[in-house]
Backbone of each chain as ProteinMPNN parsed JSONL, in Angstrom:
{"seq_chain_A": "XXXXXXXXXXXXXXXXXXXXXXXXXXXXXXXXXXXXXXXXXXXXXXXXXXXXXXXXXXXXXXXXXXXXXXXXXXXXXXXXXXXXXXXXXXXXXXXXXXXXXXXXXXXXXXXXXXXXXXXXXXXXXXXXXXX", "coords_chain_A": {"N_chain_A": [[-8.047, -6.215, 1.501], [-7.592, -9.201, 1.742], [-9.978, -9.252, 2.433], [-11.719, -9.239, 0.528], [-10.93, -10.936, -1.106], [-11.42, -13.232, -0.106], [-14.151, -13.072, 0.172], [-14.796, -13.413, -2.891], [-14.105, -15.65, -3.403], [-15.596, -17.443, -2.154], [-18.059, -17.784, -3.724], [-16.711, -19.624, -5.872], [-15.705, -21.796, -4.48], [-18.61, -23.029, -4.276], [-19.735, -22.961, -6.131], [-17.953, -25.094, -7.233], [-19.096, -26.711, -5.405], [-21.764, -27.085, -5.949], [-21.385, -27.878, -8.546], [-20.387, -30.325, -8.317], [-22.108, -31.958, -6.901], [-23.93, -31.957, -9.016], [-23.061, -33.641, -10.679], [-22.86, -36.366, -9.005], [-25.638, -36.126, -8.699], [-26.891, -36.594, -11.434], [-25.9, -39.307, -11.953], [-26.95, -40.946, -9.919], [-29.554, -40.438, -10.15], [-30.716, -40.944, -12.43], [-29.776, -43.569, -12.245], [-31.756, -44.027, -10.391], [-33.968, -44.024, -11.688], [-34.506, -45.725, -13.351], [-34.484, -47.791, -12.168], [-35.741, -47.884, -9.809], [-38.934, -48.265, -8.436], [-41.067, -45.602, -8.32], [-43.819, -43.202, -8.119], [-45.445, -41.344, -10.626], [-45.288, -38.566, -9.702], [-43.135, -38.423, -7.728], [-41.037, -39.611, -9.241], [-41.167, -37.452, -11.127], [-40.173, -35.125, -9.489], [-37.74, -36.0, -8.902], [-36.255, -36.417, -11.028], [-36.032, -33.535, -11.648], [-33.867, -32.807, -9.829], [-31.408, -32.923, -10.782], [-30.794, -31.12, -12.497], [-32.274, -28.336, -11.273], [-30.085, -28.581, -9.233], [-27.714, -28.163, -11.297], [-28.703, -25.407, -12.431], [-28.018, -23.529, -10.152], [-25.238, -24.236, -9.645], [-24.791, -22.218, -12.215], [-25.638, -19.899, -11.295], [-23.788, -19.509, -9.115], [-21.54, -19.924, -10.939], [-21.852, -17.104, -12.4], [-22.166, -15.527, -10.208], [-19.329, -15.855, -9.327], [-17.381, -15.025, -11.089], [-18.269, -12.16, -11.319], [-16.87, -11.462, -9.135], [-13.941, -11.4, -9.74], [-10.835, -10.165, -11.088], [-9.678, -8.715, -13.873], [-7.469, -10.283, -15.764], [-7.994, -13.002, -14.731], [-10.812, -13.397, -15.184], [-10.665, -13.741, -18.071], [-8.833, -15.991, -18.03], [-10.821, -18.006, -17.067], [-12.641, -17.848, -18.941], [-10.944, -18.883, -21.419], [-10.761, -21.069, -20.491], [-13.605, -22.327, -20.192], [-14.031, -22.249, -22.985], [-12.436, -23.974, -24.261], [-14.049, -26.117, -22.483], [-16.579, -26.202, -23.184], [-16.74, -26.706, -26.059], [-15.313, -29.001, -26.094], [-17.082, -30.884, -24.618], [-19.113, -30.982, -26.328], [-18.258, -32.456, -28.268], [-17.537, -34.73, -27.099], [-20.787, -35.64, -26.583], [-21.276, -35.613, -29.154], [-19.69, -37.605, -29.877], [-20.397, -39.55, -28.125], [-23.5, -40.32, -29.46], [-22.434, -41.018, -32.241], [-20.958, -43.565, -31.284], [-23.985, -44.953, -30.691], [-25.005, -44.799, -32.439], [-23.458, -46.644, -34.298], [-24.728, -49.009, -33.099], [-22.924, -49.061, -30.159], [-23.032, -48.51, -26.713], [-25.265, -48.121, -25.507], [-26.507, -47.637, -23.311], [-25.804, -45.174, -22.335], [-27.462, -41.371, -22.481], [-27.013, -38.486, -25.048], [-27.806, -36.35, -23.258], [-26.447, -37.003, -20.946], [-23.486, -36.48, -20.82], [-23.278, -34.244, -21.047], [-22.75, -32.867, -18.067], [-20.478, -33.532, -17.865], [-19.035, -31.613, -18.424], [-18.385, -30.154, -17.091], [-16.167, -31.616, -16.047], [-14.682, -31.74, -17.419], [-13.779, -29.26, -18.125], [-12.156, -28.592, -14.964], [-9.434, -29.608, -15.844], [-9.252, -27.934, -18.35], [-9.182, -25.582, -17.139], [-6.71, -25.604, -15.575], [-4.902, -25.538, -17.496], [-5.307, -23.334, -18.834], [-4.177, -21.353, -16.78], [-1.779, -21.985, -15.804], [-0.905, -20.711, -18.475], [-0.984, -18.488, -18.136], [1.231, -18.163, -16.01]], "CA_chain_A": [[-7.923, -6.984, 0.248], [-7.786, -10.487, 1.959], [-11.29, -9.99, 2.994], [-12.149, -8.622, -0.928], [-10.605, -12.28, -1.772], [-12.186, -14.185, 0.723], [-15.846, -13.23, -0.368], [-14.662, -13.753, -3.896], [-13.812, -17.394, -3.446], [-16.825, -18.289, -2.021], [-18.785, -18.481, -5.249], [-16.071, -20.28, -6.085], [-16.438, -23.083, -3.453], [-19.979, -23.178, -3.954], [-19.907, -23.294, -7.226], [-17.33, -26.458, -6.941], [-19.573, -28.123, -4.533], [-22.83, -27.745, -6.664], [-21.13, -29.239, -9.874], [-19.984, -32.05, -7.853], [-23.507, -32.562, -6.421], [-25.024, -31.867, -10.33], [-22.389, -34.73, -11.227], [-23.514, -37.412, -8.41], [-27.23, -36.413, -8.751], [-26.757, -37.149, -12.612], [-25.493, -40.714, -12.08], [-27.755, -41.303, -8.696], [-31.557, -40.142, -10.505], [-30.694, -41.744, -13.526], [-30.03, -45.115, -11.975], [-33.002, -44.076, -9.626], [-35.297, -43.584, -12.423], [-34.511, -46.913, -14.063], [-34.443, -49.011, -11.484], [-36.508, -47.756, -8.518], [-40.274, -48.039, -9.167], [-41.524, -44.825, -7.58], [-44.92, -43.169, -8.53], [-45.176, -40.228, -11.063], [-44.783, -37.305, -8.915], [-41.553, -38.305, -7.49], [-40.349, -39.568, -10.652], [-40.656, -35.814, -11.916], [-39.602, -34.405, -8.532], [-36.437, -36.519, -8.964], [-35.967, -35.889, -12.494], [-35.818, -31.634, -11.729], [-33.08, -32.612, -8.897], [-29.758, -32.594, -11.159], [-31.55, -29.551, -13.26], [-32.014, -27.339, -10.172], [-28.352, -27.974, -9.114], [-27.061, -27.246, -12.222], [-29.323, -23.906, -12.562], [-27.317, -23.259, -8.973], [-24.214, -23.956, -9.939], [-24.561, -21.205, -13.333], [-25.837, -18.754, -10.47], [-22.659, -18.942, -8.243], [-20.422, -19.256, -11.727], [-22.189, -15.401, -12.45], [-21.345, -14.603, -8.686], [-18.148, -15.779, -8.875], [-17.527, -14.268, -12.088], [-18.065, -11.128, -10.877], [-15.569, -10.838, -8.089], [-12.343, -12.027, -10.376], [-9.912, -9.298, -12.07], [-9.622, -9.36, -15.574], [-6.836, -12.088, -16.003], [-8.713, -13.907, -14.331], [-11.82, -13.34, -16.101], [-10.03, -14.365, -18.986], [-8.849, -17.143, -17.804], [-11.964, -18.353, -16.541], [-13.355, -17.757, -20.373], [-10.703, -19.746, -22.031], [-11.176, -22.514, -19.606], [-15.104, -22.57, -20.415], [-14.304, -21.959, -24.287], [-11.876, -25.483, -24.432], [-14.566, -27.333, -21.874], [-17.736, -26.211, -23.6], [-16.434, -27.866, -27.319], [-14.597, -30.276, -25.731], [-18.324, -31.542, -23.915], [-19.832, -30.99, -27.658], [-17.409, -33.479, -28.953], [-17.551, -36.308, -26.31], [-21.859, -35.801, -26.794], [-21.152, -36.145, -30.49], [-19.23, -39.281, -30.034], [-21.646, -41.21, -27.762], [-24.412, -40.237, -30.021], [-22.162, -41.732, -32.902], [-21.407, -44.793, -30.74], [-25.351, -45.381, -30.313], [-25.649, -45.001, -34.385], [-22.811, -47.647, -34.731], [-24.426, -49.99, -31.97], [-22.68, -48.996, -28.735], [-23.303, -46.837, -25.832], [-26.369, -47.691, -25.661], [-26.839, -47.178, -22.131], [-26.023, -43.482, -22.34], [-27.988, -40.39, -23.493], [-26.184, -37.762, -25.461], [-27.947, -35.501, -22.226], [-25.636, -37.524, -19.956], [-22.302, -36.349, -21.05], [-23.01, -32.135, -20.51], [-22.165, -32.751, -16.871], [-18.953, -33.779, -17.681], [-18.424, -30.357, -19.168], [-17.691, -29.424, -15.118], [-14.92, -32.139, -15.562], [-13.463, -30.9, -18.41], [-13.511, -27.61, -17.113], [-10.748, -28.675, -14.657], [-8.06, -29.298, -16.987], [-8.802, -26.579, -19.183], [-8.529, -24.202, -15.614], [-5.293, -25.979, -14.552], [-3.992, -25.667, -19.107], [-5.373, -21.545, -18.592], [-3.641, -20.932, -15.622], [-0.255, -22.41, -16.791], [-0.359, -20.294, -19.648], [-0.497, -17.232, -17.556], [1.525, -18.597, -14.926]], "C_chain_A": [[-8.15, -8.474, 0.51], [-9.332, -10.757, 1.882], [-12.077, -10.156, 1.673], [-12.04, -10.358, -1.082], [-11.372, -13.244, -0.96], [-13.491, -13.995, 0.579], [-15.887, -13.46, -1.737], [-14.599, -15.443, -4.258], [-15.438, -17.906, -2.832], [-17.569, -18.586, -2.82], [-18.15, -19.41, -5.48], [-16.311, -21.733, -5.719], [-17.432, -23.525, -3.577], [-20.25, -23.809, -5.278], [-19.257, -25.003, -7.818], [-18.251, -27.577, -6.444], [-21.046, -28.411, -5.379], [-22.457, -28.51, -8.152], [-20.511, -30.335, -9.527], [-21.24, -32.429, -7.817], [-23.889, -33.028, -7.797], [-24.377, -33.55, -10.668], [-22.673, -35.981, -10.513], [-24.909, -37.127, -8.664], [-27.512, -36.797, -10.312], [-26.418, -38.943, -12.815], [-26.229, -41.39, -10.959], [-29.045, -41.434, -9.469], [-30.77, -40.65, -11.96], [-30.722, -43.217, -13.132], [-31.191, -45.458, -11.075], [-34.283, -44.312, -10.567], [-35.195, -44.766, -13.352], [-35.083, -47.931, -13.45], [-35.161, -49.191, -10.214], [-37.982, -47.443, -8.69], [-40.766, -47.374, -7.722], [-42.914, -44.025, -8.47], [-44.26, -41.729, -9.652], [-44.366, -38.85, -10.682], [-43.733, -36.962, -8.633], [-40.653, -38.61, -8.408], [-39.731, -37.979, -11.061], [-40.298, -35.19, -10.861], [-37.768, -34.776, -8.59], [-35.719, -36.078, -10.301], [-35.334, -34.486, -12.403], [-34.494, -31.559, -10.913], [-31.519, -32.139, -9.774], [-29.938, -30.888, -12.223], [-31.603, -28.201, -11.907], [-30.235, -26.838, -9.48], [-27.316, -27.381, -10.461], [-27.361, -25.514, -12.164], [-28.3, -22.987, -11.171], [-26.149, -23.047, -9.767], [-23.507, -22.607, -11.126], [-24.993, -20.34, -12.296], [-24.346, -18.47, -10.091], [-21.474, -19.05, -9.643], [-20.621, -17.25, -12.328], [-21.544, -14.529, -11.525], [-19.447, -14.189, -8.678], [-17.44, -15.134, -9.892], [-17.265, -12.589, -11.808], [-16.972, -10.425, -9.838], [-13.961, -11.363, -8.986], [-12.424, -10.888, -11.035], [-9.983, -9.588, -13.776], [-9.056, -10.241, -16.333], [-7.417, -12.878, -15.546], [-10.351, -14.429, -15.067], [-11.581, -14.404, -17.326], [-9.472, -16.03, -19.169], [-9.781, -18.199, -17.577], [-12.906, -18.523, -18.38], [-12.935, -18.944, -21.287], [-10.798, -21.141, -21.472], [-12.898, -23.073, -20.081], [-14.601, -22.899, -22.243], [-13.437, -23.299, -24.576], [-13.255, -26.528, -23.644], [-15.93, -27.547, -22.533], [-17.655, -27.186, -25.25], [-16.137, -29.072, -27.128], [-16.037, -31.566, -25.526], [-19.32, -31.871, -25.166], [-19.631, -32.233, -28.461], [-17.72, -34.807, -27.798], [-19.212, -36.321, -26.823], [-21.756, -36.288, -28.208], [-20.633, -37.641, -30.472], [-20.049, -40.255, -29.385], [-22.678, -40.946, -28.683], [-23.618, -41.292, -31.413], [-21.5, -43.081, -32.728], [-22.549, -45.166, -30.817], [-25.68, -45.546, -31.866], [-24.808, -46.408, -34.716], [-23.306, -48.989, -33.501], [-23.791, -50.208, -30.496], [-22.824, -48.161, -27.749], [-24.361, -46.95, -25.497], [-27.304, -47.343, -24.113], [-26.71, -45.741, -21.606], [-26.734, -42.558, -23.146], [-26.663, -39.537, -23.987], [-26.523, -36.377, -23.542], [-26.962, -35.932, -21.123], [-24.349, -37.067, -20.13], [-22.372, -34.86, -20.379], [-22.283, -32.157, -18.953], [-20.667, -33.032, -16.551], [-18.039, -32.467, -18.133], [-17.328, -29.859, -17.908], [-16.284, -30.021, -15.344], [-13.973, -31.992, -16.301], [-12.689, -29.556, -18.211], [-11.894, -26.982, -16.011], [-9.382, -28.569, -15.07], [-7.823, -28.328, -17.752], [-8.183, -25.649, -18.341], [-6.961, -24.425, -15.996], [-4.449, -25.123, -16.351], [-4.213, -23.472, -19.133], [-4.337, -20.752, -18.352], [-2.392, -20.804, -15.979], [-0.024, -21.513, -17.99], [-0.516, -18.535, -19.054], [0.509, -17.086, -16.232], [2.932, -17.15, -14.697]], "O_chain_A": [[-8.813, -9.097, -0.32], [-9.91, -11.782, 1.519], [-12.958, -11.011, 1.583], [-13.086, -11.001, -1.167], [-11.976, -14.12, -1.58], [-14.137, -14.978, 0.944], [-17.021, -13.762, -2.109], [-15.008, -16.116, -5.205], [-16.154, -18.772, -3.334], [-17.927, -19.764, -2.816], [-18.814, -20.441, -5.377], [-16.893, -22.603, -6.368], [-17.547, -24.62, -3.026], [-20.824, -24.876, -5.493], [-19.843, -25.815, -8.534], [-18.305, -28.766, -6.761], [-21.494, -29.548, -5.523], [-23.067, -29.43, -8.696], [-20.129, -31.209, -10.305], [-21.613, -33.244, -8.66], [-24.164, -34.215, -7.972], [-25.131, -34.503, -10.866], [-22.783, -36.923, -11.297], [-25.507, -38.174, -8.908], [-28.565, -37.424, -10.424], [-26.748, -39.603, -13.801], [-26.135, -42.615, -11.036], [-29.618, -42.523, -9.443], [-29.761, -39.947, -11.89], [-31.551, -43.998, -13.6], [-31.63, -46.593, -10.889], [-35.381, -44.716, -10.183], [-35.995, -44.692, -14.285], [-35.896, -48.749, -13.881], [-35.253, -50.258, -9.605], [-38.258, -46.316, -9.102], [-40.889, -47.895, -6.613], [-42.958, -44.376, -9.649], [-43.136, -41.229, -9.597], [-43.347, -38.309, -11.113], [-43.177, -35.893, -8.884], [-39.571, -38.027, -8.48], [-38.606, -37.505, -11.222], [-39.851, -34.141, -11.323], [-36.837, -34.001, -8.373], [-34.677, -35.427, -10.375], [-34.271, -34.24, -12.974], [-33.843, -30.523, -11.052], [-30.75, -31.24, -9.434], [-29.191, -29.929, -12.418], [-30.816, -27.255, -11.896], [-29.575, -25.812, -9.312], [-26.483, -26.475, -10.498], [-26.543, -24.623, -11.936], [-27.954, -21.824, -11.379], [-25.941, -22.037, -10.438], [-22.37, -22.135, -11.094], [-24.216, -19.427, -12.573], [-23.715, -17.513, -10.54], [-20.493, -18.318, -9.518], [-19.722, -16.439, -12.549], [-20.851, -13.516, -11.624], [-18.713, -13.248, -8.375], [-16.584, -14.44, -9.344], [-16.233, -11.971, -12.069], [-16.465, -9.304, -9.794], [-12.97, -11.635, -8.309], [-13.459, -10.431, -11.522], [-10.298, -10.529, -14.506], [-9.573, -10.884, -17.246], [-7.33, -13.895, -16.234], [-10.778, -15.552, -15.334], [-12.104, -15.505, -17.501], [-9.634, -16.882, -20.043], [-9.462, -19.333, -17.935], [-13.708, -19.416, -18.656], [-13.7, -19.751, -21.814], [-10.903, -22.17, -22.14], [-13.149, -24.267, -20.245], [-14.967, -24.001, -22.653], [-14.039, -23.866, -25.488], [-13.477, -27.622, -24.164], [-16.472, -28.652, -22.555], [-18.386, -28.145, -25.497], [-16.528, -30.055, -27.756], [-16.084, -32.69, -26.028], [-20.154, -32.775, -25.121], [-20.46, -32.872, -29.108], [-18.246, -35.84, -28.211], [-19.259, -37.163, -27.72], [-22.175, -37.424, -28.43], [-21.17, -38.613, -31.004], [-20.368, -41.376, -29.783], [-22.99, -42.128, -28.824], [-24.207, -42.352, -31.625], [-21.384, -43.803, -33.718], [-22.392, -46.324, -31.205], [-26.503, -46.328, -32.343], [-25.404, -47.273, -35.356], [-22.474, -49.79, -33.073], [-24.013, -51.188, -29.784], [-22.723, -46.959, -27.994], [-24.833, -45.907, -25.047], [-28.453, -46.919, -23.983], [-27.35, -45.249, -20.677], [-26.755, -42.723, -24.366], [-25.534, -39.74, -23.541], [-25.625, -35.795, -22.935], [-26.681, -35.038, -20.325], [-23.808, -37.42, -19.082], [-21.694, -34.443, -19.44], [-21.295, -31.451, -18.752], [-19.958, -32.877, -15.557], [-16.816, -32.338, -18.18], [-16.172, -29.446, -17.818], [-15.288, -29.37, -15.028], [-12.764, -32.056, -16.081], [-11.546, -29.1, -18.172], [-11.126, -26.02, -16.025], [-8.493, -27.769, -14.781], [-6.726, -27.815, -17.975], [-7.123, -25.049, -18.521], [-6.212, -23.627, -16.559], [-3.568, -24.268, -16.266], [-3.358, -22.628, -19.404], [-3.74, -19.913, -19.026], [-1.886, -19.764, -16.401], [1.087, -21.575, -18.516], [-0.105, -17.568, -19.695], [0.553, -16.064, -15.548], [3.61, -17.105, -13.67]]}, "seq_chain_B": "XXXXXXXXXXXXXXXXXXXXXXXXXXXXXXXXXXXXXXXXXXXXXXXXXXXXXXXXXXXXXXXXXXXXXXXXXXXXX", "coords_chain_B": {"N_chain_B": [[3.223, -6.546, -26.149], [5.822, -4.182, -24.957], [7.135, -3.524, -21.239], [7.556, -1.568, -18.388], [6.936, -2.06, -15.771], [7.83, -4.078, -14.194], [10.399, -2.695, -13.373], [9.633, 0.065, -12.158], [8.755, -0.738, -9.854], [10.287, -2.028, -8.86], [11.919, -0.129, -8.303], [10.263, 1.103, -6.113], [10.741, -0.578, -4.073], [8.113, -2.355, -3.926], [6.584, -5.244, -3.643], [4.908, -7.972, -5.602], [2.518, -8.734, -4.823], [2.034, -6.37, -3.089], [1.807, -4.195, -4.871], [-0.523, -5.39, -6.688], [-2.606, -4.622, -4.785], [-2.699, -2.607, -4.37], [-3.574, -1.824, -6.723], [-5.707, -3.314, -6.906], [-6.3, -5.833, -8.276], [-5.432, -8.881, -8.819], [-2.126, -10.755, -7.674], [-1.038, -12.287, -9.423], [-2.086, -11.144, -12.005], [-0.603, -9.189, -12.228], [1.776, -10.085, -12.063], [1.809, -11.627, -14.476], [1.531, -9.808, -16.28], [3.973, -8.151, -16.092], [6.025, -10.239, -17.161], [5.33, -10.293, -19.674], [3.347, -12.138, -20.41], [0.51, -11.091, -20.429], [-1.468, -8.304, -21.686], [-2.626, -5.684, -20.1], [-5.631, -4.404, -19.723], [-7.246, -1.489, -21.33], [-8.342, 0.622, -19.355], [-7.229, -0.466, -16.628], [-4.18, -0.197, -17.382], [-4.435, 2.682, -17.436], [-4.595, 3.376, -14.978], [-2.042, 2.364, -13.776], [-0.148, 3.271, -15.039], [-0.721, 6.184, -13.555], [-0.805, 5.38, -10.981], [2.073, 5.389, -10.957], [2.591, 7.693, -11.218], [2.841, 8.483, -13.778], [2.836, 8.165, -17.347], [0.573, 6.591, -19.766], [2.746, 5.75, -21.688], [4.85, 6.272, -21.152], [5.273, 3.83, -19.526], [4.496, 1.908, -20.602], [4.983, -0.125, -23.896], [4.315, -0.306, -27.561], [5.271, -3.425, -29.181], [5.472, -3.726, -31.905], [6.477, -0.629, -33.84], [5.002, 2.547, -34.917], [2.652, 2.571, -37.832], [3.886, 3.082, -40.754], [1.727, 4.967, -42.458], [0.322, 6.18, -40.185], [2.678, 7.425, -38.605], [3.306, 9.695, -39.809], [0.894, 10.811, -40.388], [-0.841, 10.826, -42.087], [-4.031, 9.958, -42.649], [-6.04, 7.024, -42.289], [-8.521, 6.077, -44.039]], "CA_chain_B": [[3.273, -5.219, -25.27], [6.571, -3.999, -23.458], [6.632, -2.323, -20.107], [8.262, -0.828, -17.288], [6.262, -2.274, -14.305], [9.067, -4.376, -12.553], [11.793, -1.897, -12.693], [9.342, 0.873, -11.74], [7.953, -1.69, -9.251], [11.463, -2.091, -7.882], [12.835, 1.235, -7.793], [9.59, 1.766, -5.176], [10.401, -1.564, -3.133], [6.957, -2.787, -3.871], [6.699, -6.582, -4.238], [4.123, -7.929, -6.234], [1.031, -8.383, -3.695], [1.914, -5.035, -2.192], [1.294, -3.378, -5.976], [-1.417, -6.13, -6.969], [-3.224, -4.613, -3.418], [-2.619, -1.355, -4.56], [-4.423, -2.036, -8.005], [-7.155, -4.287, -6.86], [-6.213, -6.851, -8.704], [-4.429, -10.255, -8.172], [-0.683, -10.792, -7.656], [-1.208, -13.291, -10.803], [-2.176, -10.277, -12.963], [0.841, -8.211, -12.015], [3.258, -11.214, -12.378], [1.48, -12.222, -16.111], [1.898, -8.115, -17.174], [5.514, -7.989, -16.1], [6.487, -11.518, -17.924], [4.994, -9.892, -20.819], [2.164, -13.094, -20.776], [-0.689, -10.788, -20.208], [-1.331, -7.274, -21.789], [-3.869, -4.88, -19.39], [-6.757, -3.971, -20.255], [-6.581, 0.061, -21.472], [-8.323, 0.798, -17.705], [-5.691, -0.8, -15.943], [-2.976, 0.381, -18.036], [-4.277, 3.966, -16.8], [-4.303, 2.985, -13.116], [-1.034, 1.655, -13.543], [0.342, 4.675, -14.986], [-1.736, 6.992, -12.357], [-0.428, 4.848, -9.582], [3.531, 5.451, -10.461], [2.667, 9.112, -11.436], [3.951, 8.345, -15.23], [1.612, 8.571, -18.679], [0.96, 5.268, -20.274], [3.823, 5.595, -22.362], [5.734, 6.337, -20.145], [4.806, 2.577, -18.633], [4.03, 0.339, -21.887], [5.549, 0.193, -25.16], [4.199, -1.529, -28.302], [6.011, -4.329, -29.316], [5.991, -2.807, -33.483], [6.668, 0.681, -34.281], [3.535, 2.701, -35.115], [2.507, 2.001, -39.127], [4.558, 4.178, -41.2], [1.031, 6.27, -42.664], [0.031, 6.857, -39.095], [3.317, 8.102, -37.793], [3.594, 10.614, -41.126], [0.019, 11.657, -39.653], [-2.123, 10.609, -42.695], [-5.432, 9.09, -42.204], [-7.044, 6.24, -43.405], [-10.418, 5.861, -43.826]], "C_chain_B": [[4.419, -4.961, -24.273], [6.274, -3.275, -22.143], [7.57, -2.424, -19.46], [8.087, -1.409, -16.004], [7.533, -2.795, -13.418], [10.092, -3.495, -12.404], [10.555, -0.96, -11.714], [8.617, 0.233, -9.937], [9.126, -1.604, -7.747], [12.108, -0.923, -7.084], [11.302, 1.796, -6.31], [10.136, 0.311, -4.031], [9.241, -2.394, -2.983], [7.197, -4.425, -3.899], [5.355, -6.387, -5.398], [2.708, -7.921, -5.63], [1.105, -7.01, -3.507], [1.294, -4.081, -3.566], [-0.216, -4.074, -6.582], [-2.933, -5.424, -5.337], [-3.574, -3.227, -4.125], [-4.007, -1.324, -5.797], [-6.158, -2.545, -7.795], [-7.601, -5.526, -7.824], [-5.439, -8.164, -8.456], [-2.818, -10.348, -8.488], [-0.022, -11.427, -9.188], [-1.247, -12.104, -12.027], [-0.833, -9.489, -13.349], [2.513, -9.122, -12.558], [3.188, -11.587, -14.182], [2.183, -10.529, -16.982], [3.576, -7.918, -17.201], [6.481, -9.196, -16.778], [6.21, -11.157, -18.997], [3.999, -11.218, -21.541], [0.695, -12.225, -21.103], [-0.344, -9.089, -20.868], [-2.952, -6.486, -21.317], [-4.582, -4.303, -20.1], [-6.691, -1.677, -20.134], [-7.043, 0.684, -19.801], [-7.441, 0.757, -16.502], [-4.44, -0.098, -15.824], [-2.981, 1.932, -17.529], [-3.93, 3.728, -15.25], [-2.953, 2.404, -13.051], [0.041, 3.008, -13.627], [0.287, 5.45, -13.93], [-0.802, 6.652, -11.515], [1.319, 5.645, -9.91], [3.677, 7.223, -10.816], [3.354, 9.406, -12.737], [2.527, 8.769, -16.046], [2.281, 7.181, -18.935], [1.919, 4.651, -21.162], [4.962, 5.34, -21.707], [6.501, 4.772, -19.489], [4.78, 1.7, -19.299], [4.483, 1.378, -23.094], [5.07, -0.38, -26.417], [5.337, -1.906, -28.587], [6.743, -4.106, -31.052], [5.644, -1.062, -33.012], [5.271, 1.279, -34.883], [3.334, 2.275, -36.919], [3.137, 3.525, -39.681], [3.226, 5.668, -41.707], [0.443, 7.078, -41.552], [1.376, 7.615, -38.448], [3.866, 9.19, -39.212], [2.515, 11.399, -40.709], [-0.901, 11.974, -40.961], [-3.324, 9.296, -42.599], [-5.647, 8.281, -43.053], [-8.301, 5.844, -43.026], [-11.009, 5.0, -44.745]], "O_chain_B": [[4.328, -5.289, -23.09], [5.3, -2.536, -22.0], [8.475, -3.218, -19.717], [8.972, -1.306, -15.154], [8.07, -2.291, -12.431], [10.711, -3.478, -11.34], [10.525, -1.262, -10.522], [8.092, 0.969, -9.101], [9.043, -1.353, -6.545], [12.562, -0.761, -5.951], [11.488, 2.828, -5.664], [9.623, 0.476, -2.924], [9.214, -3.16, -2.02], [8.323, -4.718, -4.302], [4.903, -5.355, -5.894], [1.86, -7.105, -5.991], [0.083, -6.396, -3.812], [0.375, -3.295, -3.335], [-1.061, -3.253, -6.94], [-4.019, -5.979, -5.173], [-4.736, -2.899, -4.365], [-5.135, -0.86, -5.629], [-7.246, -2.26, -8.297], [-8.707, -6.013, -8.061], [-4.679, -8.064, -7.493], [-2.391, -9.983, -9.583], [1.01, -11.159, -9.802], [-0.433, -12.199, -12.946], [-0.267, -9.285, -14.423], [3.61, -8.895, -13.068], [4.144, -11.758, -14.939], [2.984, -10.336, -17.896], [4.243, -7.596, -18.184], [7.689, -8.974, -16.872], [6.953, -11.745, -19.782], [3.857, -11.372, -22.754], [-0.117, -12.657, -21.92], [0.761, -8.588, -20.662], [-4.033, -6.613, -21.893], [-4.22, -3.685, -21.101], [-6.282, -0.911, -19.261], [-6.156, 1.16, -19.092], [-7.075, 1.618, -15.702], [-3.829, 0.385, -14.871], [-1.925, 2.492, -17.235], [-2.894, 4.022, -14.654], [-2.771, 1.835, -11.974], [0.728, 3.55, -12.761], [1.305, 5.467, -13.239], [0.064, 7.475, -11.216], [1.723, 6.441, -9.062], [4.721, 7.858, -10.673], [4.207, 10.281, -12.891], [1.545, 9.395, -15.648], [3.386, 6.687, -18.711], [2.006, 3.449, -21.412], [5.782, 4.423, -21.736], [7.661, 4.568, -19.132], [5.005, 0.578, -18.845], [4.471, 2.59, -23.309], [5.647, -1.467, -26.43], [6.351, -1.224, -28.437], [7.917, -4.233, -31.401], [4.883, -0.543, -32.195], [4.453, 0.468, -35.318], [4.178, 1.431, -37.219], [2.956, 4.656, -39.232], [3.441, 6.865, -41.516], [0.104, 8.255, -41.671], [1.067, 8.525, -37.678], [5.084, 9.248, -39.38], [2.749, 12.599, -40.562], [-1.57, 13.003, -41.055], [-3.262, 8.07, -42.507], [-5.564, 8.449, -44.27], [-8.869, 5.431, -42.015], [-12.221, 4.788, -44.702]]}, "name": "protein", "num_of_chains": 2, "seq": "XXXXXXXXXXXXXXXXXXXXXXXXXXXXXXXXXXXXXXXXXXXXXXXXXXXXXXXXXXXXXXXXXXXXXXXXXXXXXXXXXXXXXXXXXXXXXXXXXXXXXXXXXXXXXXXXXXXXXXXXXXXXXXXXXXXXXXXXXXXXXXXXXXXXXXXXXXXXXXXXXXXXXXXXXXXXXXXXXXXXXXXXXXXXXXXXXXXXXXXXXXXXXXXX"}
């Protein structure tokens, strides 16, 4: 059973470490792509970088997905189902900052990555409620 | 959903890992079902039964009484 759990977590982990990455390569190639005059090519090579890790990170949430019990499952659902509105609502508000004049340094595409960080709290608010 | 699990749990000596092992599910599951936080999925609920050699009644209780036209044993459709 340990070992059952110990190949289960590894999505896990993985999945952790590529929505960190997605979350620095989101705030790295954005200030790269402003401010670093590089030719086309790498432009769009740089551009695909926080897109590829994301696409990663929804792989190993499938993986990891799969090895969790059904409370867990569950848990894992309502955690997504608070972080995914939650990420809807902050995009809505910088977009209606940028209509009233502020913000204007963010896209509404810039916020989704924070969904990961919402994500956290919902886990930890889940968890607690099956504790 | 009531249930049975920790007495029946107890009267074997099991903890909760040792039955959560048994199941194939997490210690977390077993601890949420017996707090009466979590109610198992009908799969479970057989394997849970199964495991102590009971019927799911036996094991889980609803929480209301059945609806008075179903326990008279007329249908609705």
């Amino acid at each position: 059973m340990e070992h059952v759990r110990s190949l289960h977590r590894r999505p896990v982990r993985w999945l952790y470490l590529t929505g960190c990455l997605t979350l620095v390569a989101v705030i790295g190639v954005s200030w790269a792509l402003e401010h670093a005059s590089l030719d086309p090519p790498a432009r769009l090579a740089l551009a695909l970088v926080p897109v590829a890790l994301w696409a990663g990170a929804i792989a190993f949430l499938v993986l990891a997905f799969r090895g969790l019990d059904e409370l867990q499952r569950r848990i894992q659902l309502e955690a997504l189902a608070i972080a995914f509105p939650s990420a809807m609502l902050l995009g809505m508000l910088v977009e209606y900052l940028q209509k009233a004049g502020f913000a204007r340094g963010l896209a509404v595409g810039d916020v989704w990555p924070a969904m990961f960080v919402l994500y956290v709290p919902a886990l930890v608010f889940a968890h607690w409620r099956y504790r | 959903m009531k249930n049975r699990l920790r007495l029946l749990r107890a009267e074997r000596s099991w903890s909760q890992a040792q039955l959560a092992e048994r199941l194939g599910v997490s210690r977390q599951t077993i601890n949420a079902i017996e707090k009466l936080r979590y109610d198992p999925s009908l799969p479970l609920a057989f394997d849970i039964a199964r495991l102590f050699g009971l019927s799911i009644e036996d094991v889980f209780e609803p929480e209301r009484a059945p609806a008075a036209s179903q326990s008279t044993g007329r249908r609705i459709y």
